[in-house]
N, C-alpha and C positions, 0 to 999 in steps of 0.2 A: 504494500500500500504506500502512497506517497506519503509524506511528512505532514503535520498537520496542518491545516485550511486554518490560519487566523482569524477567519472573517466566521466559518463555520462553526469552531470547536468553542468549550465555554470553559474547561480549564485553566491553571494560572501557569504562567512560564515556566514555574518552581514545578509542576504539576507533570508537563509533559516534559522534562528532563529528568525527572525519578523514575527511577527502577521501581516494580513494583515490591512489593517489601514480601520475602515469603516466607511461608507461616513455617516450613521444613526445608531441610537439602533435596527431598525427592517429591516435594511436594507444594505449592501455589496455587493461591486461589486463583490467580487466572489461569490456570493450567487445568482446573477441574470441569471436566467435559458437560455441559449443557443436557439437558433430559435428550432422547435421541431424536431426533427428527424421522417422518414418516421417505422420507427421500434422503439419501446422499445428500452433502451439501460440498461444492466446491468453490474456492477463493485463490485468486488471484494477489500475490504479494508482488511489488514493483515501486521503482522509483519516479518519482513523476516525470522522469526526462526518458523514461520509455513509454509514455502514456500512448503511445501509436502500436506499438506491438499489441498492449495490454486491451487497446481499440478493435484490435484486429481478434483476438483472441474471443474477447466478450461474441461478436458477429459469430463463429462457429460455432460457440458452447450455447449460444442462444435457439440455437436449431434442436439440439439435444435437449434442452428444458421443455419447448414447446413439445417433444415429443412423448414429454413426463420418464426421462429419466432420472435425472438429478435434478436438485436445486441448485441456484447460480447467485451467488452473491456479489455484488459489487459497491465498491465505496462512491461513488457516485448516487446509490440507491437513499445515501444518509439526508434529513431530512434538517433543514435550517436552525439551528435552535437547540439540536441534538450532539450530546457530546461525543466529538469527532474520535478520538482516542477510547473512549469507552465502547465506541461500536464497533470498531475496528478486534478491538481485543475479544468482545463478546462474539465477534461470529469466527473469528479464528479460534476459539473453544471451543465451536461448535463443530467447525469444519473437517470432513472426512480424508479430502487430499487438499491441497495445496501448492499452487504454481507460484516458483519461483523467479520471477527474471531478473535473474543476476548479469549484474552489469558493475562498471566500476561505479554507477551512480548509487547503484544499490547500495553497495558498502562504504558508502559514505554518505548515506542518508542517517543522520543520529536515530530519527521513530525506527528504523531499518534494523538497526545493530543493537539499540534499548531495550528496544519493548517486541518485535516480530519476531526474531531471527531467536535469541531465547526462547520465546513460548514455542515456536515451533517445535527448535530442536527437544524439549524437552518432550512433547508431546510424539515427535518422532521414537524416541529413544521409547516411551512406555508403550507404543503400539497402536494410538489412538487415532494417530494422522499419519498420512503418509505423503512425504516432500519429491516433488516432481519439477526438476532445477531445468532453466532453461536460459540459456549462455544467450543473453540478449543484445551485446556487444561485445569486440574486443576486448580480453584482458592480461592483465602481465602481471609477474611476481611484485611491482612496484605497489599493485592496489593495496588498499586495505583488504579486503575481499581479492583473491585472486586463483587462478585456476594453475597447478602448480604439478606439472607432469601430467596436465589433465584431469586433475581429480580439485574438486571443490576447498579450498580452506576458507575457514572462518576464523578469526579472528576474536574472540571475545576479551571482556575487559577480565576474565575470570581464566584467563590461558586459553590456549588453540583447542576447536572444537574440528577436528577432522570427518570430513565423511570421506564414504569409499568408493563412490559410485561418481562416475561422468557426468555430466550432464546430458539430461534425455536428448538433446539436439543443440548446434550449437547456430543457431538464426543466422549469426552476423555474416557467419560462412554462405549463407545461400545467396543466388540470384532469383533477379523477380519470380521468374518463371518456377524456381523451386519451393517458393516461400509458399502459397496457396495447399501443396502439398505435402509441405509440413502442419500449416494449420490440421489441415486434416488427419496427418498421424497423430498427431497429438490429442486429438478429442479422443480419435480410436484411443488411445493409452487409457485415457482419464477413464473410456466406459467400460475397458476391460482391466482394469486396475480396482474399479468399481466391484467388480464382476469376482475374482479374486478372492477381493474381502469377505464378501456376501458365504462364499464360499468358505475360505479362511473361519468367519465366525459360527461358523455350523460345528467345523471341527474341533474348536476352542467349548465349544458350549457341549461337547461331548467328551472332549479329556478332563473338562474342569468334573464333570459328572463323577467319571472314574477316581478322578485326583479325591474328591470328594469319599467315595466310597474307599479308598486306598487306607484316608488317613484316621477314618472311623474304625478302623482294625488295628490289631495290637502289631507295634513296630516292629521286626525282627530285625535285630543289631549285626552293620557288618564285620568282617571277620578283618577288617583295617579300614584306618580311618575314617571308625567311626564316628559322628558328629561333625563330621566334615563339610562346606557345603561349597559345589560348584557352581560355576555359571551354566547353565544350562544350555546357550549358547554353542559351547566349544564341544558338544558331544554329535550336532552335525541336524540337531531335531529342528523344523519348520517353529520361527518367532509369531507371533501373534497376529501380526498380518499374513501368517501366510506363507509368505517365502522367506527367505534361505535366511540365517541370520547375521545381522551384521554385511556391510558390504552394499552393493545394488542388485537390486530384485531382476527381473525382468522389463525390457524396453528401456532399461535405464532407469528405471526408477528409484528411489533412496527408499531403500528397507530398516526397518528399525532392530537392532539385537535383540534376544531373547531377555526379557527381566531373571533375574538371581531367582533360585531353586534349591532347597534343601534335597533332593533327590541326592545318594550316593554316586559314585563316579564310577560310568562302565572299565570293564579290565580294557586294556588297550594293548592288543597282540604285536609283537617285534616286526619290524617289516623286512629283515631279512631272510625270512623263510620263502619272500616274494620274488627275491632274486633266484631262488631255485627253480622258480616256477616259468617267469617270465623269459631268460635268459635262451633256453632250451627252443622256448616258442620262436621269439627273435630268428635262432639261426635256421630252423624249418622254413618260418616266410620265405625269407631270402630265396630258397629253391620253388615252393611252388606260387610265390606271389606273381612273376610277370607271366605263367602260366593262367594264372587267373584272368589277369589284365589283358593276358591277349586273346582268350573267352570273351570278355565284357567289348571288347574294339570288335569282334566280328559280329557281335549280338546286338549292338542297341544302337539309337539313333538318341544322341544326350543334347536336350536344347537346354542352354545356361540362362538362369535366367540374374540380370545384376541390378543390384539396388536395391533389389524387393524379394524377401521370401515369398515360397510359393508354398500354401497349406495342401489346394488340391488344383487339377487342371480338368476340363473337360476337352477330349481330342476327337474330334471327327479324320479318318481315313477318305480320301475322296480318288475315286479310280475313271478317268475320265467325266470330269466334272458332278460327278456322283459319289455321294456317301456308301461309301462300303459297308465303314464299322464307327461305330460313336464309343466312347467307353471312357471312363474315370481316372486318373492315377490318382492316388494321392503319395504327397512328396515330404510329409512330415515339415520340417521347418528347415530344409536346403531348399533354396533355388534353382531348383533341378527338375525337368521331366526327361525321364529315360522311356521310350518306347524301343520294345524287344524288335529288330529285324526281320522277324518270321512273319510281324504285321505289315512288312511295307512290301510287299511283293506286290507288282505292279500297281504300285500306287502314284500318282501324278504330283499330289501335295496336299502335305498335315497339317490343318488347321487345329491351333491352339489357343483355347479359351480361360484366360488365366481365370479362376472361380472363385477364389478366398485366398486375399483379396482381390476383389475386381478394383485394379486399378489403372488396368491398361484393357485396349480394345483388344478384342479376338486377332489372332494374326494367323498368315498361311507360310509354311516354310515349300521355296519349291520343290520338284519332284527330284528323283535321285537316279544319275547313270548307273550308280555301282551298290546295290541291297547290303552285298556281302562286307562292305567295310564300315567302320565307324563312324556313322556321322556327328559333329558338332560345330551348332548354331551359340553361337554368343548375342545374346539380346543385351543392348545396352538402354537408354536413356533417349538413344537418337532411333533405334531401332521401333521401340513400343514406346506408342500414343496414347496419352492420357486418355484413360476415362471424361465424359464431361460428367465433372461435379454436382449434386445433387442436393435441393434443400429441405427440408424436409417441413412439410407444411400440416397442423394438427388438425383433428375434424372438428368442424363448426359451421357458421350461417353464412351464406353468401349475401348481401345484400344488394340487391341488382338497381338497375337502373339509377336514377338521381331524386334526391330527397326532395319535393318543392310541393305544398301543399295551396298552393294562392289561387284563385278563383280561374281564371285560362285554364292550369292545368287539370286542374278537377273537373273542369267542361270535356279538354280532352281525353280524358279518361272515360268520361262517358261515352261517347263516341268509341273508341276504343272497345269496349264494352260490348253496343250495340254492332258494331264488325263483328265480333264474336258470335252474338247470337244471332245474326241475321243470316251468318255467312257467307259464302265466294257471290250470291248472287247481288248483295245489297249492300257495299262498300264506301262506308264512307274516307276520303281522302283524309288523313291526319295531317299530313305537309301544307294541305293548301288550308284547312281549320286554323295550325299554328299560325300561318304565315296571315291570314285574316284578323287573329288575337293578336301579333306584333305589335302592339300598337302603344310603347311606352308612355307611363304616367307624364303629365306636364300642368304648370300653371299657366296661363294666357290671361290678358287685362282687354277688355270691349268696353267699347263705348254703347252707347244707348242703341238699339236698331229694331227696328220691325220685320214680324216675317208674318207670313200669311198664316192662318190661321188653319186652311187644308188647301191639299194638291188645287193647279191648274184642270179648271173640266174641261170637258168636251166644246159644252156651251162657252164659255170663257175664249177659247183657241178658235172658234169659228168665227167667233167676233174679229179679229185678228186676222184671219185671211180675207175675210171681205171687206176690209179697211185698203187691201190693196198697198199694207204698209212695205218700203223699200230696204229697210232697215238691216242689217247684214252685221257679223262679226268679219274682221279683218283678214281670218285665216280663214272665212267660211268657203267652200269650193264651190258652193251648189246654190247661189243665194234665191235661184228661181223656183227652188221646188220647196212647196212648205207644210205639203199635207201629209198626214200622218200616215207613217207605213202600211196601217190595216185600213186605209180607205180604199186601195187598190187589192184589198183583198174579197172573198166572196161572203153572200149574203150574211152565211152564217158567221163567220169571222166579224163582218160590221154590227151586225147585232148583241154580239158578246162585247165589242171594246169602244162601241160607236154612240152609246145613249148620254144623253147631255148631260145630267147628273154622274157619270162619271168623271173621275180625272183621266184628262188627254194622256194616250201613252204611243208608244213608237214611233217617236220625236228623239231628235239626235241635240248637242249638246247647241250646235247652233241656232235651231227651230228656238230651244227655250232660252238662249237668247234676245236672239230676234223681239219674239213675246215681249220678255221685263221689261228690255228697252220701251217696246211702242207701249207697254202700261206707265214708263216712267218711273219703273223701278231697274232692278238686277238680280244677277243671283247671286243665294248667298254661298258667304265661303264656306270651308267646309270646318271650320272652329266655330261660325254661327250657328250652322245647321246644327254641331253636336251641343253645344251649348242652351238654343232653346228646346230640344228634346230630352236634357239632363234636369235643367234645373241648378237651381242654387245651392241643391243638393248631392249635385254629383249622381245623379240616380243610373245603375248598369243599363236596364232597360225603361222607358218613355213612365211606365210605372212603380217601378222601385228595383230590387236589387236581386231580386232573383224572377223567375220566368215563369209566367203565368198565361198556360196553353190554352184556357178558355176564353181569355181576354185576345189571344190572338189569336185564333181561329175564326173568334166573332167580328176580327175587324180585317182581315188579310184574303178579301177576296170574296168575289162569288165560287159558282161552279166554275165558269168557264175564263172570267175577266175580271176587273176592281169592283168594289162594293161602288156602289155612291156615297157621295162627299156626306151626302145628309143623313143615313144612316149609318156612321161610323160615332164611335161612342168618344168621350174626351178621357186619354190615360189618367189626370189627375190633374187638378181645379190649375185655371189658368193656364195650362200645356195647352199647345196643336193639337189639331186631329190627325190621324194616320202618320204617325212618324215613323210607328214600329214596323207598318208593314202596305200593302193594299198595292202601293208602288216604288222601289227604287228610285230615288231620286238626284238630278244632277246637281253639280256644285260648280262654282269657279274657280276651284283649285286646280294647281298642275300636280298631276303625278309622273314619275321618270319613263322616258318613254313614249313620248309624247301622247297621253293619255291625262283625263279627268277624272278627280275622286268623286264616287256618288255613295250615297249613304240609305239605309233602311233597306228594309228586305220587300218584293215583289210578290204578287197575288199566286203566282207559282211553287211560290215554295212554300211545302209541309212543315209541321209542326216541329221535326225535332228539326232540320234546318233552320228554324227561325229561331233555335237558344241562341246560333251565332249570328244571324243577319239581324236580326231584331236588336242587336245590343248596339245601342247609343252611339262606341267609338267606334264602330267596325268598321270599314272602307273597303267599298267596291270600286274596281278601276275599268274603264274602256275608251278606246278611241272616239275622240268628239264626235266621228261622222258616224255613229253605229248606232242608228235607234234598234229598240227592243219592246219586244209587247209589254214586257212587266217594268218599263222604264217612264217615269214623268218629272214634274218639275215642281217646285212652289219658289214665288219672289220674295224680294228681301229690299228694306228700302233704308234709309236714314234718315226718313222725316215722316211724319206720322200721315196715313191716307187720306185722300178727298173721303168724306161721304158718303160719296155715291161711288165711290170704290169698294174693290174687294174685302173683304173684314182680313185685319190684321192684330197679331196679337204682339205686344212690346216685349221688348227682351233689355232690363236693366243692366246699365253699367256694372261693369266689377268683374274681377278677378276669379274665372270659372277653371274646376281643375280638369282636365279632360286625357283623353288616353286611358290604357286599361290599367287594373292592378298591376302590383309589383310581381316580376315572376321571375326567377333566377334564368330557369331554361329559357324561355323568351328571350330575355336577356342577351342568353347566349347565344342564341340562334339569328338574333338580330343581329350581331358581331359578326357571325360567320356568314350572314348574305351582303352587310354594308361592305366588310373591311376584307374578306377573300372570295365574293362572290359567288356563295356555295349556297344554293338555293335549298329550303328543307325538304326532306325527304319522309316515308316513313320510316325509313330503315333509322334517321337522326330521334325521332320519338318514340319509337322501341327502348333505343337507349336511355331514355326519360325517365321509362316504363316503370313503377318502385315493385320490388317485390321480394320474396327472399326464397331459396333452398339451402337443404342440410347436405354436407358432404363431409363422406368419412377422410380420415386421414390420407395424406397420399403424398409423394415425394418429385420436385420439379426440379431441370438442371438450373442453374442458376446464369447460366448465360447461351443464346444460341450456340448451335454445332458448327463446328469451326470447318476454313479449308482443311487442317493437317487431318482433324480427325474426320472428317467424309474421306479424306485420299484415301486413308488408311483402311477405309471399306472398300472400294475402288482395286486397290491393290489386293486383299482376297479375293473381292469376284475374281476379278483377272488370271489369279493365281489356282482358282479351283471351281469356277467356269461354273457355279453353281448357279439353282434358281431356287431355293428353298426356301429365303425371305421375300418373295415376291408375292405382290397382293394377287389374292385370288381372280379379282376382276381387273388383274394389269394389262395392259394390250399387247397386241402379241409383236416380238423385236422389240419390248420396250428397251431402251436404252437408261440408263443409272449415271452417266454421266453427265455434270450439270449443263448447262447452253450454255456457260460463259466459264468455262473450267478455265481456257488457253487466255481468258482477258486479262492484262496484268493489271485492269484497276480493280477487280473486284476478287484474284487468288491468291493475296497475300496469306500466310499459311497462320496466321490468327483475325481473318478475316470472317465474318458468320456468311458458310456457305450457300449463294444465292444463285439464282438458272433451276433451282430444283423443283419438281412438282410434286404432288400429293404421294402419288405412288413412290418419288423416292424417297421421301423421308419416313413411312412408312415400312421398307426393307430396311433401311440402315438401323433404325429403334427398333426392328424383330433382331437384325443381327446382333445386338447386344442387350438385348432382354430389356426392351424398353415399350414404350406406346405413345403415340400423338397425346397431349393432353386435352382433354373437353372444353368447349369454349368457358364454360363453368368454374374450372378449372383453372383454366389461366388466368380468369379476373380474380377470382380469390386468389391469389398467389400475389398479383399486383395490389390487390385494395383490403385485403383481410377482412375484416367483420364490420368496420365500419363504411361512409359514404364518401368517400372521397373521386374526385375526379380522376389523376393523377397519381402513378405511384408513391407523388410525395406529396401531395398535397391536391386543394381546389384551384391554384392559380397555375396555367399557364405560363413556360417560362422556356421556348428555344435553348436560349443557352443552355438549357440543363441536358439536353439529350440530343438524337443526329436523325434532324428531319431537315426538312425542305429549308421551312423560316430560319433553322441556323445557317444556311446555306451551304449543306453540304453538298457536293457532288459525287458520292461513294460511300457504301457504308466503311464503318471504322474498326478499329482493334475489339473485340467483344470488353465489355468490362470498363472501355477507358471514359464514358460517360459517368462518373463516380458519382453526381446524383442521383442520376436515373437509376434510382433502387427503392424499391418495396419495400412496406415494414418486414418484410419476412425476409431480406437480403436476398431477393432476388434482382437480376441485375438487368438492363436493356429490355424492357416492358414498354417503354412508349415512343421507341426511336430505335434508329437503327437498318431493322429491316422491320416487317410483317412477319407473320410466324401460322403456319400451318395446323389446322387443330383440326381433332375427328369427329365435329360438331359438322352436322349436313343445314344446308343454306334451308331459309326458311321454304322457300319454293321450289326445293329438290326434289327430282324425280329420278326413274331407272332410267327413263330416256335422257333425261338433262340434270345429268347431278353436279350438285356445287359445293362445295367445303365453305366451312367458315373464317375468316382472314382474322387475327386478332395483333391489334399496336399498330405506332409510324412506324415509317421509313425515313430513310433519306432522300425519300422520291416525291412524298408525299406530306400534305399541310398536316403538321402536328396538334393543331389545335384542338383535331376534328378525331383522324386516325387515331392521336394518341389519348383519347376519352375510354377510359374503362369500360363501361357500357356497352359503348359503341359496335354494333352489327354489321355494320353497312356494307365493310368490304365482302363479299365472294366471287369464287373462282372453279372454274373449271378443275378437276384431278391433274389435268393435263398440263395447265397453265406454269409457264417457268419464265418468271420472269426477274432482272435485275434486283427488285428491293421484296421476294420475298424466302426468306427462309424458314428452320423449324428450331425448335428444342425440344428435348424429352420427357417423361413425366413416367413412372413407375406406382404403382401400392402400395400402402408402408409394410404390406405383409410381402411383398416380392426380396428378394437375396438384398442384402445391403449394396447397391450399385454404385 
C-alpha cells in the first residue's frame, strides 16, 4: 500500500511512525486474523510510485471477483474521514494472499518497512497469509530492499528477514507485448494458490483431529532424547499452507515454514549405504542408455514446446486433408508432446491443440519425408500465437434501449405497441412519428394579432374568384388558375368537398395567399398559428394535454370530406374552431427545401393518427404549389376586422412557450439529422426501445481478433486442407481468406482483422472453441447493468475511440484507444471496426439472411454506430468488407480459454 494520504488519514505524525506495540514475540494484535470471510480475500501491497502496475493489476483481478471467486481489496476503496493506516492494517489481517510489488520505492517507503512488511512477514511465517513478491522495477544490492542472487532480502530494523523464494515474475524484465501475459499468469497463480489452501486446510483440519486424538492417550517415552522438541519443518512434512516448508512453494510463491512441534525426531539413516546402490546403476546406464535413446529417435515425433508448460494437448492426425485419428497426450508438467511414429504413417500434418493451458492457438506441424526418424519441432514465442484474451463477464440484467420517459416518447411507444399488435399488414412508420415530434421546447415574445376564428369556406373563396381579383404571390407560377383542385373533379367528389359551409380545400399555398391579401389580411406564421391553438397555457393539444378521441372524431370530418364550419364545436372558451383537425392548414413559414410548414391534422386521418397530427406543435411540410383534399387555410391580421368581416378571435401579446416537451432521444436525433444528416430510421428507435433480459454468465475476448492470430488459422487450413470448422450452410469454394489480407493498410499483424465475412469468423471461433457473441451479448459487455450510451459514459467524444469524426482512415492497433473501455474492461466497443454477432437481422429470412453488425468503425459516424442500442447496421453472411470485423465470446462453463 502506498504511504499514508495526509489529507485522508486522521492519525497524529507521532501515530503513523510507531511500530505497533506487541502484546508477545510470537504474537500482535495486529497480526490476529479477523473472523474468516465467506470468500478468499486478496490485497495488493505497493508503493505509490508503482501505482500503474498496481492499476493494471486491480483491471485483471476485477474479472475474477465479478466471477465470485475471491474478494478484492483495494486502498483506494477507503472512504474520506476513515482512518487510512487502521484500514490498511485491518484488511491485511484479514487477507489470504498478498501481492507484493517490490521495487526500490517499496523499501523505502517508511508505512512499507513499519507497519506492512512486519505484519506480513509474521503472518507469513504462522501460515495464515501467503506472500506472492512481484519485482516491479529494477533493483541492486544498493536498495534498502534488494534482490541479492535473486532471492528477496528484507531489511528490518530488528536484523535481516531472508526469504527463499524468487520473485513470482520479475515485470521490469518484460516488453509491452509480454506484460498482458503476465497479468494473466498471475491471477492464474492467485486462483490456484487459492485452490491449494482450500485444499491445504482440509488436510490441517484432519491431522489437527488425529494430533488431537494422539495427545489424549498416554505418552510413550522415547528410548533418546526424550523431551526433546524439533522443528517440524526439517523432517520434510507439508507446513500449513500446504507446501513444502520453508523456501518457495510452487509458481514462485513464498511459503511459510512449519510452526515448532513437540513431536520426537525421526531416526535418520546414513547415506552411505546409497552409494552402494546408486554407483552400480551409474555404470549399467552408460551401456544401455544411448541404446534406449536410439529407441526413442526412431519412435517418436517430440514437438518442444518453450515458455509455457504443457499439462495436456489435444492432437488430430490428418491424412490428406482429413482427420485420421484425434486422441489426448497428457504431458504432466514438461513442455513436451511426444507422439509415437507408428501414428504418422502417411500422415500429411499434426495439428496440435495446446489444452491446459490454452494459451496459444491450435497449430499444424507439416507432413514428414522420413516416419522412420526423429522428428523435432521447437515452438518458440514467434512460432505460437496468443490466445485472444478473455473477460469474463457475471450473469445479470441487460438493460436495453435508452432510458427517456417524456411525453414524445411514451406516444412513440404507443405506436410501437400498436405495430405489434396490428402486424406486417398495418405499420405505423416510427422514423417519420419521431421526426414529426422533433420539435424542441422554445420561448417566442408576439405582439397583439388576430386570427380567424374557423377555416376559409367554400362560400368565402367563391367570393374571391368572382371578384376577378389579380393579386399573385411573387414566386407564384400559375397566377391564372385559382379554382380549387376538386372543382375539376366529378359529381360525386364536388359534392363531398364543394358545399358552402364547408372550408375550401385543394388550394395550394399561393391560392390562400392570393385570398388574405384580397381580404386585406395574411397568413399566419406558423409560431401564430401554434400559439392561438395553445393558449397561455401551453396546452399539447387545442384542448388540454392529453388526447381526447371523442372530441376529435366529433370534429375531424364527415364521411367523405370536412365537417362544416358551423357545426364544429369550440376546444375550450375563447380558442378557434377546428385547429385540431377537419383540415391541415397552410402557414407563411419557410421550411428547408423549399417547402411550407402547415399545421393541424386533415379530415383523412383516423383516430390514432391524430394523437400526433392533432398536437399543437407538430408541423406538416409540402411544396407551395401542391394543393390537397384535406388541405385549407384560415387568415391572420394585425388590426382588428371591419364588421362586416369574417369573425376573428384576438390573440394577446406575450411570451408563448411553444415546441414539444423535453426528450433526450429527440434531442439526439435532432443532432444527428441537423449536424450529420442522418435522417431517422426505425432501426434508430428500436435502439430507444427500454426494456430488459436476464443472461447467464458468459466470457468475451477483450479486444477484436487480430491479423497474427487469423494468419495463424490460415496457416492450419493451409497446412491440413481441412473443412471441419466450416458453417454448415457455407457456400460451396468458400474461400477463408480475408478481401484485403495482401492490403498493407489494413494487415499490420496487431491490426483487428477486416475483409472477413460471417462464415469466416465463424470457422476461426469453432477452431478454437469459441462462438460469435449475441447481439445481447455484446451490449452487456459494453454497458453492464446500467443505461449508459457509450462504453464510458452518455457523452459522445471522437477523441476517445477510431471512427470517422476522429478522422481516421484505417483501423488501429487493437487496444490503443485506452478509453474506449467498458466497465467490464472490455476494450474497442465503439470504434475501431464493426464486429460480427450470431444475432439474425430483424427481417431475416432463409432466402435473405442478415446478421447483426454491432459498434463504429473507422469508416463510419460514431455518434450513431457507436450507440449501445443501436441495431441499424446488417449485412449479408457474405459481406467482407474494410471496417468490419469479429471477437469471440465462450460460456463460463466452456474450458478456461
Amino acid at each position: 500500500m502506498p504511504e499514508t494520504d495526509p489529507i485522508t488519514s486522521t492519525e497524529s505524525a507521532e501515530d503513523r511512525t510507531s511500530d505497533p506495540a506487541p502484546t508477545s514475540e510470537t504474537e500482535r494484535p495486529s497480526d490476529r486474523a479477523s473472523p474468516r470471510r465467506s470468500k478468499p480475500l486478496v490485497v495488493v501491497s505497493y508503493a505509490r510510485e508503482d501505482e500503474n502496475l498496481k492499476t493494471q493489476i486491480d483491471l485483471y483481478l476485477q474479472s475474477e471477483v465479478n466471477m465470485g471467486r475471491f474478494d478484492y481489496w483495494s486502498d483506494r476503496s477507503i472512504d474520506a474521514g476513515r482512518n487510512y493506516q487502521h484500514e490498511i492494517e485491518r484488511h491485511l489481517r484479514e487477507a489470504d494472499i498478498a501481492i507484493l510489488l517490490v521495487s526500490p520505492y517499496f523499501f523505502a517507503s517508511s508505512f512499507v518497512t513499519r507497519h506492512e512488511l512486519p505484519m506480513l512477514c509474521r503472518r507469513a511465517e504462522d501460515g495464515s497469509c501467503v506472500l506472492i513478491p512481484v519485482q516491479a522495477r529494477p533493483m541492486d544490492r544498493e536498495s534498502t530492499g534488494c534482490l541479492y542472487d535473486g532471492r528477496i532480502q528484507y531489511f528490518s530494523p530488528n536484523g535481516v528477514i531472508q526469504w527463499g523464494a524468487r520473485p513470482t515474475w520479475a515485470y521490469a524484465d518484460l516488453n509491452e507485448q509480454q506484460r498482458p501475459y503476465f497479468l494473466k499468469d498471475l491471477v492464474k497463480t492467485v486462483r490456484e494458490t487459492l485452490e491449494r489452501r482450500r485444499i491445504a486446510d482440509r488436510h490441517i483440519s484432519s491431522d489437527d483431529e488425529r494430533r488431537q486424538e494422539h495427545s489424549n492417550s498416554p505418552e510413550r517415552p522415547s528410548r533418546e532424547g526424550a523431551g526433546r522438541s524439533e522443528p517440524s519443518g526439517d523432517d520434510g512434512r507439508p507446513g500449513p499452507s500446504g507446501m513444502p516448508p520453508g523456501g518457495s512453494g510452487p509458481d514462485g510463491v513464498l511459503s511459510a515454514p512449519s510452526p515448532q512441534s513437540n513431536t520426537r525426531p525421526r531416526h535418520r539413516p546414513s547415506p552411505y549405504w546409497l552409494l552402494l546402490v546408486l554407483v552400480p546403476i551409474a555404470a549399467l546406464s552408460c551401456l544401455w542408455l544411448p541404446w534406449c535413446c536410439w529407441i526413442l529417435n526412431r519412435s517418436t515425433l517430440e514437438v518442444l514446446v518453450s515458455d509455457q508448460p504443457v499439462e495436456s494437448a489435444s492432437v488430430r492426425l490428418y491424412r490428406d486433408g482429413r482427420v485420421s485419428r484425434a486422441f489426448t497426450i497428457e504431458s504432466g508438467s514438461e513442455s513436451r508432446v511426444t507422439i509415437p511414429t507408428r501414428e504418422l504413417d502417411g500422415v500429411t500434418a499434426v495439428a496440435i491443440d495446446i489444452a491446459a493451458p490454452i494459451d496459444y492457438l491450435p497449430l499444424a506441424v507439416p507432413g514428414f519425408a522420413d516416419s522412420g526418424c526423429r522428428h523435432r519441432v521447437d515452438l518458440d514465442a514467434k512460432t505460437l500465437v496468443p490466445m485472444p484474451p478473455m473477460v469474463g463477464i457475471p450473469a445479470g440484467v441487460l438493460n436495453k434501449g435508452i432510458q427517456d420517459d417524456s411525453f414524445p416518447m411514451q406516444l412513440i411507444r404507443e405506436y410501437q405497441d400498436l405495430n405489434t399488435r396490428f402486424g406486417p399488414d398495418i405499420q405505423f412508420d416510427e422514423g417519420s412519428i419521431a421526426a414529426l415530434l422533433m420539435r424542441p421546447p422554445r420561448t417566442v415574445t408576439l405582439p397583439d394579432f388576430y386570427i380567424d376564428a374557423y377555416e376559409v369556406t367554400n362560400a368565402d373563396y367563391s367570393a374571391f374568384l368572382k371578384s376577378g381579383s389579380t393579386v399573385k404571390h411573387p414566386q407564384d407560377p400559375a397566377p391564372s388558375d385559382r379554382d380549387p383542385a376538386w372543382s375539376e373533379g366529378d359529381a360525386m367528389l364536388k359534392q363531398s368537398l364543394g358545399q358552402p359551409d364547408q372550408p375550401v380545400s385543394s388550394v395550394d399555398f399561393f391560392d390562400a395567399y392570393a385570398y388574405c391579401d384580397w381580404a386585406d389580411r395574411r397568413l399566419p406564421t406558423e409560431d401564430e398559428w401554434e400559439a392561438a391553438a395553445r393558449g397561455s397555457d401551453s396546452l399539447l393539444y387545442p384542448w388540454g394535454d392529453s388526447f381526447d378521441e371523442a372530441f376529435f372524431n366529433r370534429n375531424n370530418g364527415a364521411r367523405n370530406g370536412p365537417q362544416a364550419v358551423s357545426t364544429l364545436e369550440r376546444p375550450r372558451e375563447g380558442a378557434p374552431f377546428g385547429m385540431e383537425g377537419n383540415l391541415a392548414e397552410w402557414t407563411s413559414t419557410d421550411v428547408p427545401g423549399g417547402r411550407k410548414a402547415m399545421k393541424g391534422a386533415g379530415w383523412v386521418a383516423s383516430a390514432i393518427e391524430g394523437r400526433t397530427s392533432a398536437l399543437t406543435y407538430v408541423r406538416h411540410a409540402m411544396p407551395p404549389s401542391s394543393p390537397m383534399l384535406d388541405v385549407g387555410f384560415r387568415c391572420a391580421s394585425d388590426k382588428p376586422p371591419a364588421k362586416q368581416g369574417r369573425p376573428m378571435i384576438k390573440v394577446p401579446a406575450g411570451a408563448y412557450r411553444l415546441g414539444g416537451p423535453e426528450s433526450i432521444v429527440l434531442a439526439f436525433l435532432g443532432r444527428l439529422r441537423d449536424d450529420f444528416g442522418i435522417d431517422v430510421s426505425a432501426g434508430i428507435m428500436q435502439a430507444a426501445t427500454p426494456g430488459s433480459v436476464g443472461l447467464s454468465a458468459y466470457r468475451i475476448d477483450q479486444h477484436e481478433v487480430t491479423n497474427r492470430q487469423y494468419g495463424a488459422f490460415l496457416d492450419y487450413l493451409k497446412a491440413t486442407e481441412t473443412m471441419e470448422f466450416a458453417h454448415p450452410e457455407q457456400p460451396v469454394e468458400h474461400d477463408h481468406e480475408p478481401k484485403l489480407w495482401g492490403d498493407h493498410r489494413h494487415n499490420a499483424s496487431d491490426q483487428p482483422v477486416v475483409g472477413v465475412d460471417w462464415y469466416n469468423a465463424y470457422a476461426f471461433l469453432g477452431w478454437i472453441g469459441k462462438r460469435l457473441p449475441t447481439a445481447n451479448e455484446w451490449e452487456r459487455a459494453a454497458r453492464s447493468s446500467d443505461h449508459r450510451w457509450y462504453p464510458w459514459g452518455d457523452r459522445f467524444d471522437p477523441s476517445w475511440t477510431v471512427v470517422r469524426e476522429s478522422r481516421a482512415t484505417q483501423a488501429a492497433s487493437v487496444g490503443s484507444a485506452e478509453r474506449d473501455r467498458s466497465p467490464f474492461d472490455v476494450l474497442d466497443l465503439a470504434g475501431n471496426v464493426q464486429e460480427w454477432t450470431s444475432t439474425e437481422g430483424e427481417n431475416s429470412s432463409k432466402e435473405s439472411r442478415t446478421l447483426v453488425l454491432k459498434g463504429g468503425s473507422w469508416a463510419e459516424p460514431g455518434i450513431l454506430n457507436a450507440l449501445i442500442p443501436y441495431r441499424g447496421p446488417i449485412a449479408s453472411p457474405t459481406y467482407r468488407g474494410s471496417e468490419v470485423g469479429f471477437r469471440g465470446a465462450a460460456d463460463a462453463s466452456a474450458p478456461d480459454l
